[in-house]
C-alpha positions as CSV (number, residue, x, y, z in Angstrom):
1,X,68.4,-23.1,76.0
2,X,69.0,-20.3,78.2
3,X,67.7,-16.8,78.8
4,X,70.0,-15.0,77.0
5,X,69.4,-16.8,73.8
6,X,66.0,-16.9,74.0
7,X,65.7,-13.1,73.9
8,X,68.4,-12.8,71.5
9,X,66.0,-14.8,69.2
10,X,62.9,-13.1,70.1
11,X,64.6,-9.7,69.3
12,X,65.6,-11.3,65.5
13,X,61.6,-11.7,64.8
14,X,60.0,-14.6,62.9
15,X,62.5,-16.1,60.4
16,X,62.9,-19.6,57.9
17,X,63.3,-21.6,61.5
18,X,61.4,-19.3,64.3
19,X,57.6,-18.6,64.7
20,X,56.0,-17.4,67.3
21,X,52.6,-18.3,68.8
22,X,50.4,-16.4,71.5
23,X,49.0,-20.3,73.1
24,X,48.9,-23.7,71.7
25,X,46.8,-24.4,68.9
26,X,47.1,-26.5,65.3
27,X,48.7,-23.6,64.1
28,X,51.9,-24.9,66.1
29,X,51.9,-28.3,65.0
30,X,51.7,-27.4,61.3
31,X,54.4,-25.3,61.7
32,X,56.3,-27.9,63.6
33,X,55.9,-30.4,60.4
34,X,57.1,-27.5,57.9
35,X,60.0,-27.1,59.6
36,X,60.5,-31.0,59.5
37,X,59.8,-31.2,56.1
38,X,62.5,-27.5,55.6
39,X,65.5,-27.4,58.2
40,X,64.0,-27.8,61.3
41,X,63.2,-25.1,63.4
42,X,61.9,-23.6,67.1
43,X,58.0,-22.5,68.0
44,X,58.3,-20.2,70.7
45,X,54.1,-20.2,72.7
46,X,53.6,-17.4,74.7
47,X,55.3,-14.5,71.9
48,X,53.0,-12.4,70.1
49,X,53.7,-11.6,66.3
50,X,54.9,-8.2,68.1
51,X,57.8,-9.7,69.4
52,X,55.6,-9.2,73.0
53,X,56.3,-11.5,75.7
54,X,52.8,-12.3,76.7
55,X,53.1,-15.9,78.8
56,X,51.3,-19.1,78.2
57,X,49.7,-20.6,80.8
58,X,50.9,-24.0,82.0
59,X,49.6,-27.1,84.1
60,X,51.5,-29.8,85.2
61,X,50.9,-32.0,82.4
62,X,50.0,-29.2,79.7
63,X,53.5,-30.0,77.9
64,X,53.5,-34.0,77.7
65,X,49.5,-33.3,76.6
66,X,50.8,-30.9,73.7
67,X,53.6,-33.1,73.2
68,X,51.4,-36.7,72.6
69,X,48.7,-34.4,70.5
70,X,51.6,-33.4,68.2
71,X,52.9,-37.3,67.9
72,X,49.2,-38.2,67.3
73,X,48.1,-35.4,64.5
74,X,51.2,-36.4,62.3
75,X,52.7,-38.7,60.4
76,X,55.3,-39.9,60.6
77,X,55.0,-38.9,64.3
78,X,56.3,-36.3,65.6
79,X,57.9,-35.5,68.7
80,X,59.6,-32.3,69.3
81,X,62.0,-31.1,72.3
82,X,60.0,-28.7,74.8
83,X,61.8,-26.4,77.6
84,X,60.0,-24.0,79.4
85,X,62.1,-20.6,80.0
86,X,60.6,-17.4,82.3
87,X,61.3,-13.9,80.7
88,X,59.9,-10.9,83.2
89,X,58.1,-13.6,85.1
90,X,55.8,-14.9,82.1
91,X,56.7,-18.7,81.1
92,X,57.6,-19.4,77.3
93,X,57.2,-22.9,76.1
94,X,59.4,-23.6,73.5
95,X,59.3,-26.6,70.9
96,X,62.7,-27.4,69.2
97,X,61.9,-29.7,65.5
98,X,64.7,-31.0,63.8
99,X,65.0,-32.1,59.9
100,X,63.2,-35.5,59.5
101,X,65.5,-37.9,57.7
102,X,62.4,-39.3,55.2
103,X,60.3,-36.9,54.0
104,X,57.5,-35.6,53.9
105,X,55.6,-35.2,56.8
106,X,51.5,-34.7,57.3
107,X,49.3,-33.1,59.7
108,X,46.5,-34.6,59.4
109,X,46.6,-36.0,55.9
110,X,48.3,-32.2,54.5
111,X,52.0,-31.4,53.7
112,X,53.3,-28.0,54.8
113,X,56.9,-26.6,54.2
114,X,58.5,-23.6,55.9
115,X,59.6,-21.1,53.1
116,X,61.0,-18.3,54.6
117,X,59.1,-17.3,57.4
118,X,55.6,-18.5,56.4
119,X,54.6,-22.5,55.9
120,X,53.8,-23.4,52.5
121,X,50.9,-26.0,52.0
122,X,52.6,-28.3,49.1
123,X,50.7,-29.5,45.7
124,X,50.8,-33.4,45.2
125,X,53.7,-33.0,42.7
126,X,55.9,-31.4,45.5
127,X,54.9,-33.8,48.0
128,X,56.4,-36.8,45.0
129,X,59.2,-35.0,44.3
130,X,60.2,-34.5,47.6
131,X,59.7,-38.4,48.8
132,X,61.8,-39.3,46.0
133,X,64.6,-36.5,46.9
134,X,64.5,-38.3,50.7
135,X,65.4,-41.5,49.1
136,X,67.8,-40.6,46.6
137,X,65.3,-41.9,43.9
138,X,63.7,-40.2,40.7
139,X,60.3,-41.2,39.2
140,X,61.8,-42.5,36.1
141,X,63.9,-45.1,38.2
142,X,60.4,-47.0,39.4
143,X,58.7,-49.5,37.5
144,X,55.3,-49.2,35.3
145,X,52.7,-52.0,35.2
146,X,51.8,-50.8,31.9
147,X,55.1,-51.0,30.1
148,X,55.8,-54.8,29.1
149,X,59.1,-55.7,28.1
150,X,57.5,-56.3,24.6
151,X,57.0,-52.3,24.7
152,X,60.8,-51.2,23.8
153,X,63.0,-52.3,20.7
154,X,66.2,-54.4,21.2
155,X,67.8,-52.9,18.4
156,X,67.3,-49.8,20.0
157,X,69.1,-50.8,23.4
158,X,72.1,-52.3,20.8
159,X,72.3,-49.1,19.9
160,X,73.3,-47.3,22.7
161,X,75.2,-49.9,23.8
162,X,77.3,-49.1,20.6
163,X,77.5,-45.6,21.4
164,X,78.8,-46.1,24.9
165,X,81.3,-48.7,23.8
166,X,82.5,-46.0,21.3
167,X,82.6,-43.5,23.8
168,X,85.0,-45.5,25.8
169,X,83.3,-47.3,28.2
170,X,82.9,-51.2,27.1
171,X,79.9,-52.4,27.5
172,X,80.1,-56.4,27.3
173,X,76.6,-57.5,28.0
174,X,73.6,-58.4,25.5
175,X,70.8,-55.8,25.6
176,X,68.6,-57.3,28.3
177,X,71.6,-57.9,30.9
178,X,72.5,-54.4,30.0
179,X,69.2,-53.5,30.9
180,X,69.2,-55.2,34.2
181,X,72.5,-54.0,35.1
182,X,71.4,-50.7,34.5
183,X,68.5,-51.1,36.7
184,X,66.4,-50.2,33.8
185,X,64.5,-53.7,34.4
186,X,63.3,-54.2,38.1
187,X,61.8,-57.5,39.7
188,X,61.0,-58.5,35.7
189,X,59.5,-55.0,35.2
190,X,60.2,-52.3,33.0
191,X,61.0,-49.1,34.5
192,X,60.1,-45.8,33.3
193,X,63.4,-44.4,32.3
194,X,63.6,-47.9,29.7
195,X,60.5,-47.3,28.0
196,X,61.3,-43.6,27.5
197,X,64.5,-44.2,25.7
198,X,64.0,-47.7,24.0
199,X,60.3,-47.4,23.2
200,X,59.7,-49.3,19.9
201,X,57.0,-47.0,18.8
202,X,55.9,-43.2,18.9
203,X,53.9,-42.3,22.4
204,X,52.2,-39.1,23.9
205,X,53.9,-39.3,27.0
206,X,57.0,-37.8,24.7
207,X,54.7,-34.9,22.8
208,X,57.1,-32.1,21.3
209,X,55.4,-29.9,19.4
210,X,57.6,-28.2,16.7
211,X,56.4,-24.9,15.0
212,X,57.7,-22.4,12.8
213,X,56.1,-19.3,13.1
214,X,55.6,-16.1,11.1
215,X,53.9,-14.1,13.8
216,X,52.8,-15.1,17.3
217,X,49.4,-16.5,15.8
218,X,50.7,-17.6,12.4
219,X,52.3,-20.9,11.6
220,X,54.0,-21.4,8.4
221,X,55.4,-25.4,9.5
222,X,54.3,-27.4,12.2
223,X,55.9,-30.7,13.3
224,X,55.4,-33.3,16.2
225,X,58.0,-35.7,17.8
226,X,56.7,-38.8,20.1
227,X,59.6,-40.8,19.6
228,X,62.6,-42.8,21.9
229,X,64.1,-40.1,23.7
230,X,67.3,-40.4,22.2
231,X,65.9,-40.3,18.5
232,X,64.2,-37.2,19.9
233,X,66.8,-35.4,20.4
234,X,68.0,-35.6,16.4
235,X,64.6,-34.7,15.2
236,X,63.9,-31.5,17.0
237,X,67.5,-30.6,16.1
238,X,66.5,-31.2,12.5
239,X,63.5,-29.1,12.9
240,X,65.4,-26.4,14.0
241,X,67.8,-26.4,11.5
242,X,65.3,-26.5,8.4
243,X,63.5,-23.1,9.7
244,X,67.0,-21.1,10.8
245,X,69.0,-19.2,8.4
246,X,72.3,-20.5,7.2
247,X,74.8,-18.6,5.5
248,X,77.5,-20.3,3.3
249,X,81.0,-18.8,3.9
250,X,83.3,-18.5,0.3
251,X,87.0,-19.7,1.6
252,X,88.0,-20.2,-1.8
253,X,89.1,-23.7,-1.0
254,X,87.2,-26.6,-2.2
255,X,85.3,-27.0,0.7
256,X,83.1,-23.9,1.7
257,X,82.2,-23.3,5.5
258,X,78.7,-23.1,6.7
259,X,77.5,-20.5,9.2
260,X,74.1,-20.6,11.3
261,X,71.9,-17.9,12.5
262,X,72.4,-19.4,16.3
263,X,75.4,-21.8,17.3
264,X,74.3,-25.0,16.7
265,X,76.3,-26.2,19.6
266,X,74.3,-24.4,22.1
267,X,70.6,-25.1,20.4
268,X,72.1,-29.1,20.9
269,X,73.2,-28.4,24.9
270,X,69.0,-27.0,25.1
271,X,67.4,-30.0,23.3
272,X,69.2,-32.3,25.8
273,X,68.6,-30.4,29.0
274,X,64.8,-30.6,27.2
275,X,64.9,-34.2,27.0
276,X,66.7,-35.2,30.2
277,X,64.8,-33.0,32.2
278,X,61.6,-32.8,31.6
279,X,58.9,-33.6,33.6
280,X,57.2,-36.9,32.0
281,X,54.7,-37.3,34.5
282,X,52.7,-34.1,33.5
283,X,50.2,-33.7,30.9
284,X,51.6,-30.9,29.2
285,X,53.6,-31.4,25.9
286,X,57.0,-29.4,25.1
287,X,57.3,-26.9,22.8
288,X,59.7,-25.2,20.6
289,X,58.6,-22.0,18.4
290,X,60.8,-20.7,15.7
291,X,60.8,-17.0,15.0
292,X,62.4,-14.7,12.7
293,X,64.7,-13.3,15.2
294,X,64.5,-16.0,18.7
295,X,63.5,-19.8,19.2
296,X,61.6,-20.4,22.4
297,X,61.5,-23.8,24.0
298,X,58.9,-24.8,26.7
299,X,59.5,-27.8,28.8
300,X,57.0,-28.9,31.5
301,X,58.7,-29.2,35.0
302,X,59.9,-25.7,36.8
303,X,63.4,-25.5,38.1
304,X,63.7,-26.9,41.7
305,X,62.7,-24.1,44.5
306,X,66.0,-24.2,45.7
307,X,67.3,-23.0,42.5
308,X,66.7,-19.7,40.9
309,X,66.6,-18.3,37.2
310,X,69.7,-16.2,38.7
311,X,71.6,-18.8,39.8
312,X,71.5,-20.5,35.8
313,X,73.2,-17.1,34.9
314,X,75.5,-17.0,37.9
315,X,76.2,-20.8,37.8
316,X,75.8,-20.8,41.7
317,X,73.8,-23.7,41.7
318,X,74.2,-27.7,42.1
319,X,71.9,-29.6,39.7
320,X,70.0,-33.0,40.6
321,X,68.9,-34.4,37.4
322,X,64.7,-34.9,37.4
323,X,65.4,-38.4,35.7
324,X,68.3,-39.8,36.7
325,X,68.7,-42.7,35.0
326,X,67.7,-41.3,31.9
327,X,70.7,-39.2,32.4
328,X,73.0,-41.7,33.6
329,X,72.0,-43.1,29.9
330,X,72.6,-40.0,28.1
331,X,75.9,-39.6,29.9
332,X,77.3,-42.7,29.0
333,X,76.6,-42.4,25.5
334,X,78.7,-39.1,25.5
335,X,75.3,-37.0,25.2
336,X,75.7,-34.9,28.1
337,X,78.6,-34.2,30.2
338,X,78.7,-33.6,34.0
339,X,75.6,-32.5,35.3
340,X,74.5,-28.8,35.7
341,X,77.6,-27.4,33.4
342,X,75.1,-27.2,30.0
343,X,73.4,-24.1,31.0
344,X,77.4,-22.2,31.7
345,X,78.4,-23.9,27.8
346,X,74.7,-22.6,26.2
347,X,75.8,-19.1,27.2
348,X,79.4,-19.4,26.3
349,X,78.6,-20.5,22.6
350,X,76.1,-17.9,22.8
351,X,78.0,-14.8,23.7
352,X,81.2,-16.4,21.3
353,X,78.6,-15.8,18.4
354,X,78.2,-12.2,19.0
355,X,74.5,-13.2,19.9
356,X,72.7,-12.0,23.6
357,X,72.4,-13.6,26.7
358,X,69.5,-16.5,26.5
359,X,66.6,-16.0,29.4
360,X,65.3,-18.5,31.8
361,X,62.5,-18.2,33.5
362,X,59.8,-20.9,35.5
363,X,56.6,-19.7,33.6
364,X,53.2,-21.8,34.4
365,X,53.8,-25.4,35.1
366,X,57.3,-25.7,33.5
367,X,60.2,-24.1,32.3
368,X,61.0,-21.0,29.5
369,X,64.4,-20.9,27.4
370,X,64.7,-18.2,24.8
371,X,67.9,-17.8,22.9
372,X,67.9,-14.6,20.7
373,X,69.5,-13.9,17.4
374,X,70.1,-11.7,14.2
375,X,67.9,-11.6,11.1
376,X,69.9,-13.0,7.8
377,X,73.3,-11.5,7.9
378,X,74.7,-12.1,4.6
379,X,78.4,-13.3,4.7
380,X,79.4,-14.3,1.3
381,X,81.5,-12.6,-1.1
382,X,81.0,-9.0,-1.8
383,X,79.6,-9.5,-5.8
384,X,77.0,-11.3,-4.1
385,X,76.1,-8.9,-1.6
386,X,76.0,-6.4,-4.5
387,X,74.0,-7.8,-7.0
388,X,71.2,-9.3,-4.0
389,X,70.9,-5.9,-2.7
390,X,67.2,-4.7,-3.9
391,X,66.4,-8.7,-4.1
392,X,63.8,-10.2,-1.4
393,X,64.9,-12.1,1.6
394,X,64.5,-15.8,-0.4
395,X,66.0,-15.0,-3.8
396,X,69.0,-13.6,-1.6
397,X,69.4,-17.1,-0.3
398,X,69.3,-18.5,-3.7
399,X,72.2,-16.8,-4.9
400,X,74.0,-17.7,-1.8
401,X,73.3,-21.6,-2.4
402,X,74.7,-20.6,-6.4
403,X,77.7,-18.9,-5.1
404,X,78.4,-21.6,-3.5
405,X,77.6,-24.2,-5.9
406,X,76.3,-23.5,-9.5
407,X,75.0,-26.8,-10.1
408,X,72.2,-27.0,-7.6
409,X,69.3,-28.0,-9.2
410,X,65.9,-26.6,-8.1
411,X,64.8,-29.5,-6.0
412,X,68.1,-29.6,-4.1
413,X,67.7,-25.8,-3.3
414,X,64.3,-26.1,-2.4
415,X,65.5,-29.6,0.0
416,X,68.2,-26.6,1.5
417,X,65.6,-23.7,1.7
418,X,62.7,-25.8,2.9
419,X,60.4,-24.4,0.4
420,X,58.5,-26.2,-2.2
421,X,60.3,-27.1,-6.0
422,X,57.5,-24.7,-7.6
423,X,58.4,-22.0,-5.5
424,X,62.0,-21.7,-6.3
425,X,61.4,-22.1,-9.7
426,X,59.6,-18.9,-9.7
427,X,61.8,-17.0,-7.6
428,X,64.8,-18.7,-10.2
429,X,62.4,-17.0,-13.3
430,X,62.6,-13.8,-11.7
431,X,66.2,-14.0,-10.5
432,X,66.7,-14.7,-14.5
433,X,64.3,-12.0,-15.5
434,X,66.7,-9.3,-13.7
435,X,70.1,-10.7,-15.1
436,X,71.2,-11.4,-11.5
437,X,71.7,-15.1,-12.6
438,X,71.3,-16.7,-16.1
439,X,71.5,-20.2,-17.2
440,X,74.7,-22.4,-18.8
441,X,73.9,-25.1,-20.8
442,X,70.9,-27.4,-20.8
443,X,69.1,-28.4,-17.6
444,X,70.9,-31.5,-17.2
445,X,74.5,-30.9,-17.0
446,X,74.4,-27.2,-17.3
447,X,74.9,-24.8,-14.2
448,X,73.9,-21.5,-12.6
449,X,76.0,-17.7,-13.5
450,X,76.2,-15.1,-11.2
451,X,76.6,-11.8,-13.2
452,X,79.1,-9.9,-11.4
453,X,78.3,-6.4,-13.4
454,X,74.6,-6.0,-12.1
455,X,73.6,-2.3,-10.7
């Protein structure tokens, strides 16, 4: 480095790859190891926070001393390029770091990254995470001693294999060469991405609470999944669509057309990213809550640091599945498409519906998804709008379910509603008692009347 540069980098200031330091000190060689563990980066001794060339003080073997007490206080070792430059006649040592290929590195038994222009001491989970990024790995791709093979159903793995065969990749093998092909079996272990999808009974490690509620503190339903992942995905799916409102469209065909208060299509796209993503190795379950007007879905396991909420929005991102091979599963099987295009597709189906933007946001140890929609919109034909005007919210989607089919009984209707057989019998007495509908027939074999002249 010469002169010229040196000032030129002094005059910039402390940035993500240049710190300055007064003398030598520990302070240097943790920064030395966040910028190995960032981009690499330059320590200029002898700078003050001021920008002030102050000098550092140098014996003949002061920089091979500084130089074998970096090596020795971390691990792997260190060993940084020094040069020794004179601004107005002071000396500036200056120690150049690059990027170390296999992350992270210590000093002295703590991790440090540089994030912008400060080192940020990192939790156990980010020292993991970013081991297995070095080496191309994910913690669902390495075996558990306490999964035996005995653990996951066959069936299960025939199965998928079925699906991906469907989906138009041929898939020749029996279940356990299909699972050693797909390295989800290692040196006669199972790993953890195998017992996640092909478990043969319910577990905690896949906790999603399921709750519909009336008010932030009131619960009218509550359900839990611990299933296979892949079973998982059809049973929170389920759950959301018995607690969202669903309008049935009159086409005057034979076959009606449904309408949902939120695009199915998108609440799908959020399960999976749910699913794939999450982070299994934390304690914390996932969550979805049901309101009147949003759903909310809580997943442990914050976006990456390198990745904002902003860059969801903007699609300015590249995305690195947590779980691979639980991905590379879900892909196959025609689940999921390319990574990191689900978030641009949840919006799309979104905005197409006439509904708002969802939000994401990283909130505690995980991350926040809340999709927004309308309160029941009725959309079927205008006698019915008339004659449910004055009627409350649940006898309104009785006569919807009649307009649409006059011979639902009471127990089909309450299967549709989600409410018990008692209850829509009342609400079916008091629809009868204001002449919006009557009775044809007996209760076999008869059917529902909408009467059209009702003020």
């Amino acid at each position: 480095m010469h002169k010229g540069k040196l000032e030129h980098i002094i005059n910039i200031g402390e940035t993500s790859t240049v710190e300055f330091k007064t003398n030598f000190n520990n302070e240097v060689v943790e920064t030395l190891v966040a910028f190995a563990n960032a981009h690499g980066g330059k320590v200029l001794v002898g700078i003050s926070n001021g920008k002030n060339v102050v000098g550092v003080s140098l014996q003949e073997e002061s920089v091979q001393n500084w130089i074998n007490e970096i090596k020795q206080k971390t691990a792997p070792s260190l060993i940084p390029d020094a040069d020794v430059l004179e601004i107005a006649s002071k000396k500036v040592l200056v120690f150049t770091i690059q990027e170390y290929p296999i992350k992270p590195v210590s000093f002295r038994g703590r991790y440090y990254k540089r994030i912008a222009n400060a080192n940020h001491l990192l939790s156990v989970e980010e020292v993991v995470n970013m081991h297995l990024q070095t080496i191309n790995s994910s913690w669902d791709y390495h075996t558990n001693n306490h999964f035996k093979i005995d653990d996951i159903s066959f069936e299960k793995v025939q199965s998928a294999i079925e699906v991906i065969n469907k989906n138009g990749t041929i898939i020749n093998e029996d279940p356990i060469n299909f699972l050693f092909k797909k390295d989800l079996i290692k040196n006669e272990k199972l790993t953890n991405a195998a017992f996640l999808l092909f478990t043969k009974k319910d577990t905690v490690i896949t906790t999603v609470e399921l709750g519909r509620f009336q008010t932030s503190i009131i619960i009218k339903d509550n359900d839990r999944s611990q299933t296979d992942l892949i079973s998982q995905v059809n049973q929170i799916i389920g759950f959301v669509e018995k607690h969202i409102n669903k309008a049935i469209i009159l086409t005057g065909k034979a076959q009606h057309t449904q309408k949902w208060q939120y695009p199915m299509e998108a609440i799908r796209e959020i399960v999976l990213n749910m699913v794939v993503h999450r982070d299994y190795r934390d304690a914390a379950d996932s969550i979805v809550k049901i309101f009147d007007d949003r759903i909310e879905f809580f997943n442990p396991g914050r976006l990456p640091e390198n990745i904002s909420e902003k860059d969801l929005i903007d699609n300015t991102y590249t995305s690195t599945p947590r779980n691979k091979l639980v991905a590379d599963i879900f892909r196959s099987m025609g689940l999921i498409e390319k990574y990191g295009s689900g978030i641009r597709r949840i919006i799309s189906y979104l905005i197409e519906a006439g509904l708002p933007k969802p939000t994401f946001q990283n909130q505690s140890n995980g991350f926040l998804v809340k999709v927004y929609g309308k309160e029941t919109e009725n959309v079927v034909e205008n006698v019915v709008e008339n004659v449910v005007e004055n009627v409350v919210e649940n006898e309104k989607k009785i006569v919807e379910l009649i307009s649409a089919n006059a011979k639902y009984s009471a127990q089909q209707m309450s299967e549709l509603l989600g409410l018990t057989q008692r209850t829509v019998q009342r609400y079916l007495k008091e629809l009868q008692t204001k002449n919006i509908i009557e009775r044809i027939g007996p209760a076999k074999g008869g059917h529902w009347q909408i009467n059209k002249s009702n003020d």
